[in-house]
C-alpha positions in Angstrom: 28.1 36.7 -9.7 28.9 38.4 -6.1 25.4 37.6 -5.2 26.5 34.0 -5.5 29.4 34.4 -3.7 27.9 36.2 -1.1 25.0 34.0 -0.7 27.6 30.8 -0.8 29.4 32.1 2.1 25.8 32.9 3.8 25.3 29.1 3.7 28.9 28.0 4.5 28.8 30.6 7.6 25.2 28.9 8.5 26.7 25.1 8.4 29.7 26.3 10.5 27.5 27.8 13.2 25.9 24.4 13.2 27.9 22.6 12.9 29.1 24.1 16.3 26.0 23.7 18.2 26.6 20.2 16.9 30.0 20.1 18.6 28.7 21.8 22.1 25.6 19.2 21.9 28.2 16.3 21.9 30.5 17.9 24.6 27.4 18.0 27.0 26.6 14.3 26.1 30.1 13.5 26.8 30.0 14.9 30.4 27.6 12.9 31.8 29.5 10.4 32.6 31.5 12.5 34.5 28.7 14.2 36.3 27.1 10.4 37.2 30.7 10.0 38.7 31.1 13.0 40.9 29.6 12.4 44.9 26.7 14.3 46.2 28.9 16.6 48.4 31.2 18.9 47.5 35.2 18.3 48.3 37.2 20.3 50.1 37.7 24.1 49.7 41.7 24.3 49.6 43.6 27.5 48.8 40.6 30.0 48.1 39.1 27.3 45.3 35.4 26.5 44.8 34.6 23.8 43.4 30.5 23.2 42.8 28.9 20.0 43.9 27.1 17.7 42.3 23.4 19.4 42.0 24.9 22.6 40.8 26.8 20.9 38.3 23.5 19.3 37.3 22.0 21.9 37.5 24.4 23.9 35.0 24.4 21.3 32.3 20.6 21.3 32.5 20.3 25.4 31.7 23.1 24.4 29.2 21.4 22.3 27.5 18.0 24.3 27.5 19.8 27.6 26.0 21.1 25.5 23.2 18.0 24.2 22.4 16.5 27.3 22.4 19.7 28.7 20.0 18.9 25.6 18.2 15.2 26.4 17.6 16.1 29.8 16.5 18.6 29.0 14.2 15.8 26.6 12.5 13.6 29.8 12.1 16.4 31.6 9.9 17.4 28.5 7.8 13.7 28.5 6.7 13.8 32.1 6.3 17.0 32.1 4.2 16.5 29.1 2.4 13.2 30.7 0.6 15.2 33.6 -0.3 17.9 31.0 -1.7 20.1 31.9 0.8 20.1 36.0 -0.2 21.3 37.9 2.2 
């Protein structure tokens, strides 16, 4: 009976983490738009602020997006792993 318990909240833990990566995915979809409408150069520098052009904007969302692939992948690994222990802990 805890087992089940324990292994239930194994797998609701699993769908929340994600279902997060899920949520991050979409938020990086969802700033392309704004990336495509930013110019190449970067604005002014007022008051000690620093804002990053264009490419190093890019260039963030890119790594972003690699990293949570690479969560992604390894997240995969475990769900096999844990579903054929039926989701034992």
């Amino acid at each position: 009976m805890v087992n089940q318990v324990i292994n239930s909240q194994a797998l609701k833990r699993y769908e929340e983490f994600t279902g997060a990566i899920e949520t991050v995915r979409i938020a990086l979809e969802e700033a392309d738009p704004l990336i495509k409408s930013m110019t190449d150069s970067a604005p002014g520098r007022p008051h000690g602020w620093q804002v990053p052009d264009k490419k190093e904007v890019l260039a963030a969302r890119a790594k972003a997006t690699e990293l949570l692939d690479s969560l992604r992948a390894e997240a995969k690994k475990w769900e096999k792993e844990l579903v054929s222990r039926g989701w034992r802990v």
